[in-house]
SETOR-708480 format. One record per atom (N, C-alpha, C, O): x, y, z; residue in one letter; residue number from 1; atom name. Coordinates in steps of 0.2 Angstrom, whole numbers, plus 5000, padded with zeros to 4 digits. Each point is the difference from the previous one (the first is absolute). Example, Ala and Ser with C-alpha at 12.3 -4.5 7.8 and 13.67 -1.06 7.14 Angstrom:
BEGIN
NODE / X / Y / Z / aa / i / at
NODE / 5066 / 4972 / 5039 / a / 1 / N
NODE / 4996 / 5006 / 5000 / a / 1 / CA
NODE / 5004 / 5006 / 5000 / a / 1 / C
NODE / 5005 / 4999 / 5003 / a / 1 / O
NODE / 4993 / 5006 / 4993 / s / 2 / N
NODE / 5004 / 5006 / 5001 / s / 2 / CA
NODE / 4996 / 5005 / 5003 / s / 2 / C
NODE / 5003 / 5006 / 5001 / s / 2 / O
//
This chain:
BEGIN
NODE / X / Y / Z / aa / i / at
NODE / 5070 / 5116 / 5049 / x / 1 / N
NODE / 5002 / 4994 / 4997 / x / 1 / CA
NODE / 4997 / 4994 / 5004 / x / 1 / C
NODE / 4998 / 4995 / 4997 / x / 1 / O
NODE / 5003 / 5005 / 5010 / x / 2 / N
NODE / 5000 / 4995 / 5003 / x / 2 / CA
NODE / 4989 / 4999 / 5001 / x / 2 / C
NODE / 4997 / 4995 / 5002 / x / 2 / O
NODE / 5000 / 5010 / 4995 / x / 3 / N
NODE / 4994 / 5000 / 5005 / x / 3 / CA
NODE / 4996 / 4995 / 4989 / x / 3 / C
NODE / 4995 / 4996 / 5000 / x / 3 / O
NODE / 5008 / 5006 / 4995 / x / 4 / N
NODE / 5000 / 4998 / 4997 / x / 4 / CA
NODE / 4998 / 4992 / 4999 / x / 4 / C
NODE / 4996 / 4996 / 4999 / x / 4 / O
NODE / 5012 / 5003 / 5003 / x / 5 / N
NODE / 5001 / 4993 / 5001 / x / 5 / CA
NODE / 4996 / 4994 / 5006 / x / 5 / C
NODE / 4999 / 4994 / 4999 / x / 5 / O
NODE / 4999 / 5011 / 5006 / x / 6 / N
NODE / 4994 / 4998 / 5003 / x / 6 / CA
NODE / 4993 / 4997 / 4999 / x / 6 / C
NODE / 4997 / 4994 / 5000 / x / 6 / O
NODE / 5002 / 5014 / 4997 / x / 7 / N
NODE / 4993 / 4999 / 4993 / x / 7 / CA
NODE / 5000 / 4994 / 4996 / x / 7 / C
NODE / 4995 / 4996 / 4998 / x / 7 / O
NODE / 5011 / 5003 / 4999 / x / 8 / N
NODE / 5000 / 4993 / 4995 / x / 8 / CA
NODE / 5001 / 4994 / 5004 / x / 8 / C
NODE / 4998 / 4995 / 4997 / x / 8 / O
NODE / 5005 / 5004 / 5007 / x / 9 / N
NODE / 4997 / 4994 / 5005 / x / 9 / CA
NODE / 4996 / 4998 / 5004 / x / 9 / C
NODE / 5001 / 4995 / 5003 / x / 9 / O
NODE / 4994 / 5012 / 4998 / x / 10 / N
NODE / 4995 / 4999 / 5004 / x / 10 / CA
NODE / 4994 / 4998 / 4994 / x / 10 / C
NODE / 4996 / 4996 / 5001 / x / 10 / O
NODE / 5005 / 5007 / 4993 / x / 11 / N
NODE / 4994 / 4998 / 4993 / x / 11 / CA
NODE / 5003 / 4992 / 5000 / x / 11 / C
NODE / 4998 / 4995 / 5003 / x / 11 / O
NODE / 5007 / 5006 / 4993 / x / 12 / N
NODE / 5000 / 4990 / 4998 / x / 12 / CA
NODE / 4999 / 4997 / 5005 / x / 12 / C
NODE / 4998 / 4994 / 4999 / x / 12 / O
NODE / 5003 / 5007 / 5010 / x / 13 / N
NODE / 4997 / 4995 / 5004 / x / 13 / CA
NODE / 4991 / 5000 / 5000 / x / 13 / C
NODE / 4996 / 4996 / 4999 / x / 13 / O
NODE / 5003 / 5009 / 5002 / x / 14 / N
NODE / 4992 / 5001 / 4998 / x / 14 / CA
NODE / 4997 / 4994 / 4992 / x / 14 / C
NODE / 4996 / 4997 / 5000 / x / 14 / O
NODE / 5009 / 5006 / 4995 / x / 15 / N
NODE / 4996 / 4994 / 4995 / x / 15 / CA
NODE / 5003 / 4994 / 5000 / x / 15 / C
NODE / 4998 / 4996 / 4997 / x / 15 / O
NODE / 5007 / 5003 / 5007 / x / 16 / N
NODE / 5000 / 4993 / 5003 / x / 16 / CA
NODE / 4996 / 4995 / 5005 / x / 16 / C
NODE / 4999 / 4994 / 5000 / x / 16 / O
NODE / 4999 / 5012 / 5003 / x / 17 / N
NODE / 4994 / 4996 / 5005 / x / 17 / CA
NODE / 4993 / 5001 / 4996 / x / 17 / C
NODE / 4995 / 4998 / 5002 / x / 17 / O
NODE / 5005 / 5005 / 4993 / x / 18 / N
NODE / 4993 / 5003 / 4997 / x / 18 / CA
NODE / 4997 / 4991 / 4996 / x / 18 / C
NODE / 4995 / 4997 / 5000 / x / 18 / O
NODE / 5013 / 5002 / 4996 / x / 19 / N
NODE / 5000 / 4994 / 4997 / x / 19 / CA
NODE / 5001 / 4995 / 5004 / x / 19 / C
NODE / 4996 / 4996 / 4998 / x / 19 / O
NODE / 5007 / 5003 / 5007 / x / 20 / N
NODE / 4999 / 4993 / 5004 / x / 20 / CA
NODE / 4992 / 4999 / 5003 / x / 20 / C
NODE / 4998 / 4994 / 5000 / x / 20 / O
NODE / 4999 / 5012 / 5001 / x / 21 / N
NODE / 4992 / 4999 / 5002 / x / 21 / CA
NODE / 4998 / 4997 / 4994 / x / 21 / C
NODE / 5000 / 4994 / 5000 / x / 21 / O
NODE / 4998 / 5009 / 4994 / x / 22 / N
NODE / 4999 / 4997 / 4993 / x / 22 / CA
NODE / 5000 / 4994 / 4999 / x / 22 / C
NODE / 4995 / 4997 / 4999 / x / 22 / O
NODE / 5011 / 5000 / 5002 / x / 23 / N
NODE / 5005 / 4992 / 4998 / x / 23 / CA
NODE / 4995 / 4997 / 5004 / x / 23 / C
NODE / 4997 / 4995 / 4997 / x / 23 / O
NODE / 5001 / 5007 / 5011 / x / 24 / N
NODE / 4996 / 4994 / 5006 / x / 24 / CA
NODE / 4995 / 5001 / 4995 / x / 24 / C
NODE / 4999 / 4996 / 4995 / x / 24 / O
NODE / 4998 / 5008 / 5006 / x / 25 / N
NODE / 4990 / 5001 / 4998 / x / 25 / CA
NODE / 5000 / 4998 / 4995 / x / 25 / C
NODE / 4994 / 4998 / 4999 / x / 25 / O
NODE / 5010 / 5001 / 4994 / x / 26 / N
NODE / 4998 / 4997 / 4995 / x / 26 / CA
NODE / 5000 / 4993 / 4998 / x / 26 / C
NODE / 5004 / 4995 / 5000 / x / 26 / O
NODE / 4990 / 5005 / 4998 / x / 27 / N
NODE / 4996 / 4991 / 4996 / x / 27 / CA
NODE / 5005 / 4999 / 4995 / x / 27 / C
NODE / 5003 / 4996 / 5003 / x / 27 / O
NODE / 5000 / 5006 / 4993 / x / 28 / N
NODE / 5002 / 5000 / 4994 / x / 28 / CA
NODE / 5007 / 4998 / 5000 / x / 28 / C
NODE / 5003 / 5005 / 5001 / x / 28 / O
NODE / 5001 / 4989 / 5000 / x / 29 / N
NODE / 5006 / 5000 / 5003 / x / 29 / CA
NODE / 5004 / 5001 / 4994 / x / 29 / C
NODE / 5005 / 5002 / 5003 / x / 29 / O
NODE / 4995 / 4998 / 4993 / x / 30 / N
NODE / 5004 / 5003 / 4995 / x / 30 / CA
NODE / 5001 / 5008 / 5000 / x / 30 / C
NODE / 5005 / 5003 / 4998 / x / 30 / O
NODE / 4990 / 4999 / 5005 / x / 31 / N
NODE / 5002 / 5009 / 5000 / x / 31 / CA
NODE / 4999 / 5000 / 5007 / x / 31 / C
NODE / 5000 / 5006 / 5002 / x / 31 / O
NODE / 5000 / 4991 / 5002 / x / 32 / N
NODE / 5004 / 5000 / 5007 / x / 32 / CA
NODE / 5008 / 4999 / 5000 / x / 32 / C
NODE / 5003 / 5003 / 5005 / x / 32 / O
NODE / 5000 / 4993 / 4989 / x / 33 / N
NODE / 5006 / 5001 / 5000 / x / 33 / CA
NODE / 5004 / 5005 / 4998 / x / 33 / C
NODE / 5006 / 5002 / 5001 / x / 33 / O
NODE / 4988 / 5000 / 4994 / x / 34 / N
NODE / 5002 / 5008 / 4998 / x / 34 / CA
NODE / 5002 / 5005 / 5005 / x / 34 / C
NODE / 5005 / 5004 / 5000 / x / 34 / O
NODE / 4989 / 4995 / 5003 / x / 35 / N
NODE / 5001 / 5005 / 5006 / x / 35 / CA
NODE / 5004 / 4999 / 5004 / x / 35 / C
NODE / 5002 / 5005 / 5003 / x / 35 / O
NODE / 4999 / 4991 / 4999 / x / 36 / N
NODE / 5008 / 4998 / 5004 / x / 36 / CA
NODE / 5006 / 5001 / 4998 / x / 36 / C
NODE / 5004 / 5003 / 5004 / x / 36 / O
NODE / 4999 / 4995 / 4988 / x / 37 / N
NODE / 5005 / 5003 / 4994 / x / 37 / CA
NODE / 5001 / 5009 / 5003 / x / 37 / C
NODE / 5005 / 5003 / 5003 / x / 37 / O
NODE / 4987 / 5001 / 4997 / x / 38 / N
NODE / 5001 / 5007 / 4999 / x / 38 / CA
NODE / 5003 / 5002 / 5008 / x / 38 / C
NODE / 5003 / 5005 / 5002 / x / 38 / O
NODE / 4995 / 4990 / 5002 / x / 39 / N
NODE / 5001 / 5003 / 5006 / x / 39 / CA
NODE / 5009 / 4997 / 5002 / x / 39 / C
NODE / 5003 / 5003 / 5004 / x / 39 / O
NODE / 4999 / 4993 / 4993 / x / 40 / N
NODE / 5005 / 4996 / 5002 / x / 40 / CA
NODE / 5005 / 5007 / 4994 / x / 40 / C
NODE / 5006 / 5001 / 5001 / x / 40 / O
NODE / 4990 / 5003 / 4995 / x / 41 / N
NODE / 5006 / 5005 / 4997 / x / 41 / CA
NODE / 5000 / 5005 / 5003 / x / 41 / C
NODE / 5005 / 5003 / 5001 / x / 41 / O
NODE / 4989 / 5000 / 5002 / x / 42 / N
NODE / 4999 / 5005 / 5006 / x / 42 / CA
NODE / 5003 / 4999 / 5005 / x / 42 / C
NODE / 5000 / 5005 / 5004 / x / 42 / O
NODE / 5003 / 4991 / 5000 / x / 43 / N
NODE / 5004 / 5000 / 5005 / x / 43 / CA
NODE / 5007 / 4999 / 4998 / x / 43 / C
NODE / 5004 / 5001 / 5005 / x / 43 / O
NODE / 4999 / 4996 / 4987 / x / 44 / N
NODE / 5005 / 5000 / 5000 / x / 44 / CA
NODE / 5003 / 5008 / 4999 / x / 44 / C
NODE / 5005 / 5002 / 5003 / x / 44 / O
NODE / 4992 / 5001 / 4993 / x / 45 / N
NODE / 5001 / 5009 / 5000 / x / 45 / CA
NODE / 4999 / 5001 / 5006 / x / 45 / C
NODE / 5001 / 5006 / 4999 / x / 45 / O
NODE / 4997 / 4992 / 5008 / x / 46 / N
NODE / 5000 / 5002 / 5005 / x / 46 / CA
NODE / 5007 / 5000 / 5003 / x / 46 / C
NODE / 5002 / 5005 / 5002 / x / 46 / O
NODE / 5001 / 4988 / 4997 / x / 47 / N
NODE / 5006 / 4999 / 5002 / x / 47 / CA
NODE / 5005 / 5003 / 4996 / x / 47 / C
NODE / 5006 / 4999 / 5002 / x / 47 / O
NODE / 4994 / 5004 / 4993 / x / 48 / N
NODE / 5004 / 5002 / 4997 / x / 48 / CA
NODE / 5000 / 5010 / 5002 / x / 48 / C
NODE / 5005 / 5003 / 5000 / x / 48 / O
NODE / 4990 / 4998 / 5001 / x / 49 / N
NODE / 5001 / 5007 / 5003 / x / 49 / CA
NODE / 5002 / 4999 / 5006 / x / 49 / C
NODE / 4999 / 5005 / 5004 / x / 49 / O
NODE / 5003 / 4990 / 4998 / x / 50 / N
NODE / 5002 / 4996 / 5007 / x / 50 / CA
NODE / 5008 / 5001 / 5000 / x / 50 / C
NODE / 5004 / 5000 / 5005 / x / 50 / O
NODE / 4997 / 5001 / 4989 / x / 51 / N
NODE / 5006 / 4997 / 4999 / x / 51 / CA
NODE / 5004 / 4992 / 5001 / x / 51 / C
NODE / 5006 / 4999 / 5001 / x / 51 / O
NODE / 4989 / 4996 / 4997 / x / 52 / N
NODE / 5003 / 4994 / 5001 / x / 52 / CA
NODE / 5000 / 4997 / 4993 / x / 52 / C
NODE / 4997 / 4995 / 4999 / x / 52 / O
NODE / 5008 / 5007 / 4997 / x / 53 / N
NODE / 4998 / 4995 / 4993 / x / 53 / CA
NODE / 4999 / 4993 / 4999 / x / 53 / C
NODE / 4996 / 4997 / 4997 / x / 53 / O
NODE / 5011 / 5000 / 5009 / x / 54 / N
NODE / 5000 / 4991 / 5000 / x / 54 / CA
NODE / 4994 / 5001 / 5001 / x / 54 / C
NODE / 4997 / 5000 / 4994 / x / 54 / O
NODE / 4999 / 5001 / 5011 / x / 55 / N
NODE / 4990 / 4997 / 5002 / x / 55 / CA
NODE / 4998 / 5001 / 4994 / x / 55 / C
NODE / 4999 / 4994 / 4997 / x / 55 / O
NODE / 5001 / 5013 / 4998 / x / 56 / N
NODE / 4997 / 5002 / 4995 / x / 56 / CA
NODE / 5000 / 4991 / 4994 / x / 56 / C
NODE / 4996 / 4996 / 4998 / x / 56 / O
NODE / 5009 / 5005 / 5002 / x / 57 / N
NODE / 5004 / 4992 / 4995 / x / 57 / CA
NODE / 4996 / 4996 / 5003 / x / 57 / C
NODE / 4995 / 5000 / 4999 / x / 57 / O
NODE / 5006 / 4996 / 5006 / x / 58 / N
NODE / 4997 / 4995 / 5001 / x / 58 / CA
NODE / 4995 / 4999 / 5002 / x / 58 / C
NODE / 4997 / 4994 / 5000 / x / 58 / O
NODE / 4998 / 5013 / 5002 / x / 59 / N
NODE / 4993 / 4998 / 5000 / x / 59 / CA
NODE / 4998 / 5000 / 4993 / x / 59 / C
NODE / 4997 / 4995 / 4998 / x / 59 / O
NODE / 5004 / 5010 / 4997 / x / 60 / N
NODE / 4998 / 5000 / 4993 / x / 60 / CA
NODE / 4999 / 4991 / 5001 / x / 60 / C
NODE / 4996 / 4996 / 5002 / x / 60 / O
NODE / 5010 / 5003 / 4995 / x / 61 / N
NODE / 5001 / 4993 / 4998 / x / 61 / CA
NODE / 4996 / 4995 / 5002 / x / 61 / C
NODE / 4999 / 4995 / 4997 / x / 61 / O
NODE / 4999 / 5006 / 5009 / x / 62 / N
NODE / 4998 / 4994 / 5004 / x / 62 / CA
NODE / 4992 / 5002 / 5003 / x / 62 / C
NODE / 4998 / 4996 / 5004 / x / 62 / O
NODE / 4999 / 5009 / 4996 / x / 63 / N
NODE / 4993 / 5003 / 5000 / x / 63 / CA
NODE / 4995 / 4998 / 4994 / x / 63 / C
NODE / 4996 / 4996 / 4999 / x / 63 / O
NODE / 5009 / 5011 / 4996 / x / 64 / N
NODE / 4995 / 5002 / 4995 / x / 64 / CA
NODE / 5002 / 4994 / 4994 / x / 64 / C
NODE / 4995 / 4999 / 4997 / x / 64 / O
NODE / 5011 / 4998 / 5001 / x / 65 / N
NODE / 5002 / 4996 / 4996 / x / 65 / CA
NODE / 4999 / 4990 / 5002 / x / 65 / C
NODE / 4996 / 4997 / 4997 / x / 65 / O
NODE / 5007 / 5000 / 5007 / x / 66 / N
NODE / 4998 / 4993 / 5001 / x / 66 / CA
NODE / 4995 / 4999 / 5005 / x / 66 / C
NODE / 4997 / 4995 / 5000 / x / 66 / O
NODE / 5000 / 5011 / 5006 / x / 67 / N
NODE / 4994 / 4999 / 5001 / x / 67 / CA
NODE / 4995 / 5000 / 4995 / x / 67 / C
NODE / 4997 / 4995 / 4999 / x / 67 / O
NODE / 5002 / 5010 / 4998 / x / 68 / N
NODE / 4995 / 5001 / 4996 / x / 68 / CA
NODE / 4998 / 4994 / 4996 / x / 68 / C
NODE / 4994 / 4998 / 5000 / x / 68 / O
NODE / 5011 / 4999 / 4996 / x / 69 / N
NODE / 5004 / 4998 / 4993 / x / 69 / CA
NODE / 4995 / 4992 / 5005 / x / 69 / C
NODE / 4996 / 4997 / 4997 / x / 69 / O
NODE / 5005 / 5001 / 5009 / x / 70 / N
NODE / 5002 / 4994 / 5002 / x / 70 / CA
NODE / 4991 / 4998 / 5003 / x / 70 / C
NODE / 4998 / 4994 / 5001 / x / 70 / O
NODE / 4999 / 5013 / 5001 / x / 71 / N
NODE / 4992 / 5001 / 5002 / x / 71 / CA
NODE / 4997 / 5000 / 4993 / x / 71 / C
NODE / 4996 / 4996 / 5000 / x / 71 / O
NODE / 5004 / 5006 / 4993 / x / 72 / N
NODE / 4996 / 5000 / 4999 / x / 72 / CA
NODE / 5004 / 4994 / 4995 / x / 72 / C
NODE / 4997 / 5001 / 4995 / x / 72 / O
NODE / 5006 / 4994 / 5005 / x / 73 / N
NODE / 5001 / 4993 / 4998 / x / 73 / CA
NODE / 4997 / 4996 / 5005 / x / 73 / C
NODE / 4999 / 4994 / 4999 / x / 73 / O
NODE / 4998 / 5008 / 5008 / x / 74 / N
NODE / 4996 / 4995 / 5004 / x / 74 / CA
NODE / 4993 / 5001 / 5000 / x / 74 / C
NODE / 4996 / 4996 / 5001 / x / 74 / O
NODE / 5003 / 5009 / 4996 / x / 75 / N
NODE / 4992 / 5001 / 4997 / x / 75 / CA
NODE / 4997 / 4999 / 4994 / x / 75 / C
NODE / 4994 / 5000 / 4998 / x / 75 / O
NODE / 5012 / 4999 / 4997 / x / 76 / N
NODE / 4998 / 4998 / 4996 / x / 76 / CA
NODE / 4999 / 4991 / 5000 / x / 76 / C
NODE / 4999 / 4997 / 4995 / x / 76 / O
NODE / 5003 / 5001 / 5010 / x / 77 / N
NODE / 5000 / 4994 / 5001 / x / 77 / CA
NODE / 4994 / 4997 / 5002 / x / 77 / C
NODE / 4997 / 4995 / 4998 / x / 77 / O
NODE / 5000 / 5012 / 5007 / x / 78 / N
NODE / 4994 / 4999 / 5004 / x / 78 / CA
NODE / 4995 / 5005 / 4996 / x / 78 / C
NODE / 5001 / 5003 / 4995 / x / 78 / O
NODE / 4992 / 4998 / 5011 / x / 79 / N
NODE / 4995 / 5004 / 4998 / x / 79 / CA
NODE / 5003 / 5009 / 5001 / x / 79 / C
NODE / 5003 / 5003 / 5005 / x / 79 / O
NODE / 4996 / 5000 / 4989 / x / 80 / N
NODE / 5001 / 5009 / 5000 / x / 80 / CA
NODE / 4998 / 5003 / 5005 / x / 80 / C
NODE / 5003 / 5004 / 5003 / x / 80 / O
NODE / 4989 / 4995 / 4999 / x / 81 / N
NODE / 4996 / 5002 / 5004 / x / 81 / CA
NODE / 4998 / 4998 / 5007 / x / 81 / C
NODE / 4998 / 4994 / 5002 / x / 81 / O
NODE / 5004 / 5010 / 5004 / x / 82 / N
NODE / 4998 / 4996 / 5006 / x / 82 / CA
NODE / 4992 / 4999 / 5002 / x / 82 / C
NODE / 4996 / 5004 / 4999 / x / 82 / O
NODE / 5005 / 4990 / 5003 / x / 83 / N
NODE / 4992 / 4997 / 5000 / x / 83 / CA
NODE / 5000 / 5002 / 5009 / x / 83 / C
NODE / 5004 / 5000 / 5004 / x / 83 / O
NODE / 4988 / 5004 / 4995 / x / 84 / N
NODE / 4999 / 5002 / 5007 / x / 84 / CA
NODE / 4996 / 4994 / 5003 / x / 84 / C
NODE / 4998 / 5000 / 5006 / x / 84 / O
//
């Protein structure tokens, strides 16, 4: 049971970091944010096979919901595309 549960937090840190690389390298900042949302939910199922619910709560909230929610209200402010 325990090698299990290693398994699934060794994969969601993996597609955590899979998305975090994604997030940097992309022009597109709008699915940059995307890709940050997906990695900000892979590490929250991280901490929850962690057993820390409070983190789980407050990262959700404060990652994937008013980070997000709060980046792509400042892009839409500005340009979608980064200029190289």
């Amino acid at each position: 049971m325990i090698e299990v549960h290693l398994l699934m937090l060794a994969i969601t840190t993996i597609i955590g970091l899979i998305f975090s690389y994604l997030a940097i390298i992309e022009k597109d900042l709008l699915r940059a944010i995307g890709f940050s949302a997906v990695q900000a939910i892979a590490y929250a199922i991280a901490f929850y096979i962690l057993m820390a619910p409070d983190i789980v709560l407050a990262y959700v909230a404060i990652a994937v919901g008013i980070y997000s929610a709060l980046l792509v209200f400042v892009v839409s402010k500005t340009g979608r595309y980064e200029v190289v």
